[in-house]
C-alpha positions in Angstrom: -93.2 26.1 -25.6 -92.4 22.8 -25.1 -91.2 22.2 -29.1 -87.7 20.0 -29.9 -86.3 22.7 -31.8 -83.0 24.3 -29.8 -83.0 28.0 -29.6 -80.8 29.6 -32.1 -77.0 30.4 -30.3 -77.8 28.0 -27.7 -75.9 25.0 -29.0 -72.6 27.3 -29.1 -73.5 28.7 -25.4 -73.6 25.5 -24.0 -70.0 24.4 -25.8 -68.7 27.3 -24.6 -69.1 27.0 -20.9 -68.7 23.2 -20.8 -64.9 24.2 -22.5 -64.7 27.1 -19.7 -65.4 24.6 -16.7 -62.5 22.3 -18.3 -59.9 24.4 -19.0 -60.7 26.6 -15.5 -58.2 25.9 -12.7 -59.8 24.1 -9.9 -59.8 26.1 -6.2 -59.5 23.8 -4.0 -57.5 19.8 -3.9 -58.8 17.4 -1.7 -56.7 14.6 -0.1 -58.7 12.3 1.6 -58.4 10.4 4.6 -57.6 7.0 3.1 -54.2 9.3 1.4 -51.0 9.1 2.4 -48.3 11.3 0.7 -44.4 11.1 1.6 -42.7 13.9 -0.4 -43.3 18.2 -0.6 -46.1 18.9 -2.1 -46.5 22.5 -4.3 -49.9 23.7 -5.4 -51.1 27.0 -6.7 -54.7 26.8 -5.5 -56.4 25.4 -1.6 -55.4 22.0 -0.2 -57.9 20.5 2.2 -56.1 17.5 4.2 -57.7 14.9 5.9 -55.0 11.9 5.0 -51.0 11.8 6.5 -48.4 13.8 4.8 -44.7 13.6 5.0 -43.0 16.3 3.6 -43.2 20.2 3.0 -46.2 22.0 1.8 -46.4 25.1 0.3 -50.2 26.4 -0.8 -52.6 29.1 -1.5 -54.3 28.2 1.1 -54.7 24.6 3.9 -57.7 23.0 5.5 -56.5 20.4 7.7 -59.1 18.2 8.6 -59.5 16.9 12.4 -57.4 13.2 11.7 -55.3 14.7 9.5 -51.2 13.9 10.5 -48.5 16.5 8.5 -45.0 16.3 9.2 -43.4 18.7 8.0 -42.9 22.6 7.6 -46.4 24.3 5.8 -46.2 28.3 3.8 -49.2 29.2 2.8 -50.8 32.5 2.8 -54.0 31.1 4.7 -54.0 27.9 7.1 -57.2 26.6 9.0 -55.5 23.6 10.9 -57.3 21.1 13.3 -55.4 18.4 12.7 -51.6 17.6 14.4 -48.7 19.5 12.7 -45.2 18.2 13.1 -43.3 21.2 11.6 -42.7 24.9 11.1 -45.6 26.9 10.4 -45.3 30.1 8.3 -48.8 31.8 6.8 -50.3 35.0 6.6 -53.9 34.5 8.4 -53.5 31.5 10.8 -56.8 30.0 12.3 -55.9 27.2 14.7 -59.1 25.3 16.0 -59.5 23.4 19.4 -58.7 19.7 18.1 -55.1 21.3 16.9 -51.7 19.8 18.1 -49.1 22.0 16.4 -45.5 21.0 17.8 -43.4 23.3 15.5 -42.4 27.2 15.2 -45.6 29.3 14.1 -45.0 32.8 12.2 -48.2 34.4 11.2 -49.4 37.9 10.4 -52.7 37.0 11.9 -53.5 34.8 14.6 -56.7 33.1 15.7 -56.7 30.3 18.2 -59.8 28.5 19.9 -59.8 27.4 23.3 -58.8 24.3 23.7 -55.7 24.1 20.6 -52.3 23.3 21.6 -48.8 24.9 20.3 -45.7 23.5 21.1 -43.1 26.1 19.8 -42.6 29.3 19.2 -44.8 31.9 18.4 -43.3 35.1 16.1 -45.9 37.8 14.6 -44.6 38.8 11.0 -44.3 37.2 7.9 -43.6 38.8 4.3 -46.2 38.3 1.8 -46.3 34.8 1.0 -46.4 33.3 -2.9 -47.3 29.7 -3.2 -44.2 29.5 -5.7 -41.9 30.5 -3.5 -39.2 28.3 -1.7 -39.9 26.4 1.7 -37.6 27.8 4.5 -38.7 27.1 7.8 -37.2 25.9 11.1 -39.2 23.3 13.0 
């Protein structure tokens, strides 16, 4: 029960899934709040944001934390912003929560807003499918 002895194919099972968790893609980035980025920033997986960011970004998907300061346009294909956007908006499924300042144009396929958030621009239902690797065009 209790003996040293490893159980035989266990060795190669363990080796197997520590190479799996290296070589996997992570989901999500995280810039944190002490993080501040001033260029576009690309990424084929989730960005959570809590820092300052000047520039585009284009994502899988954005979680902007409450502090969190972007200027400049975001495309993603899903967005969950309570921070303050300075920019054009264009995503798929929007959800803007009550602490959100967004002074830019917004397209979205779906919208969700809590009571409370603010939008200073235009709003325009409709947005193609949206890649992470495409190109950046938006008007803010």
């Amino acid at each position: 029960m209790f003996s040293k002895k490893p159980t035989p194919g266990a060795d190669f099972t363990a080796r197997q899934a520590a190479q799996g968790n290296t070589m996997a893609q992570p989901s999500f980035s995280v810039l944190g709040a002490d993080l501040a980025v001033k260029g576009d920033i690309t990424a084929s997986a989730e960005l959570h944001i809590d820092g300052q960011i000047e520039g585009d970004i284009t994502c899988a998907g954005i979680v902007q934390g409450e502090t969190s300061l972007i200027t400049g346009g975001i495309r993603a294909q899903t967005a969950r912003l309570a921070g303050t956007v300075r920019g054009g908006i264009e995503v798929n499924q929007l959800v803007v929560l009550k602490s959100a300042r967004i002074h830019g144009d917004v397209k979205y396929d779906v919208l969700t807003m809590e009571q409370g958030a603010q939008i200073d621009g235009k709003l325009s239902h409709g947005v193609a499918a949206i890649d992470a690797e495409t190109s950046l065009t938006l008007v803010s």
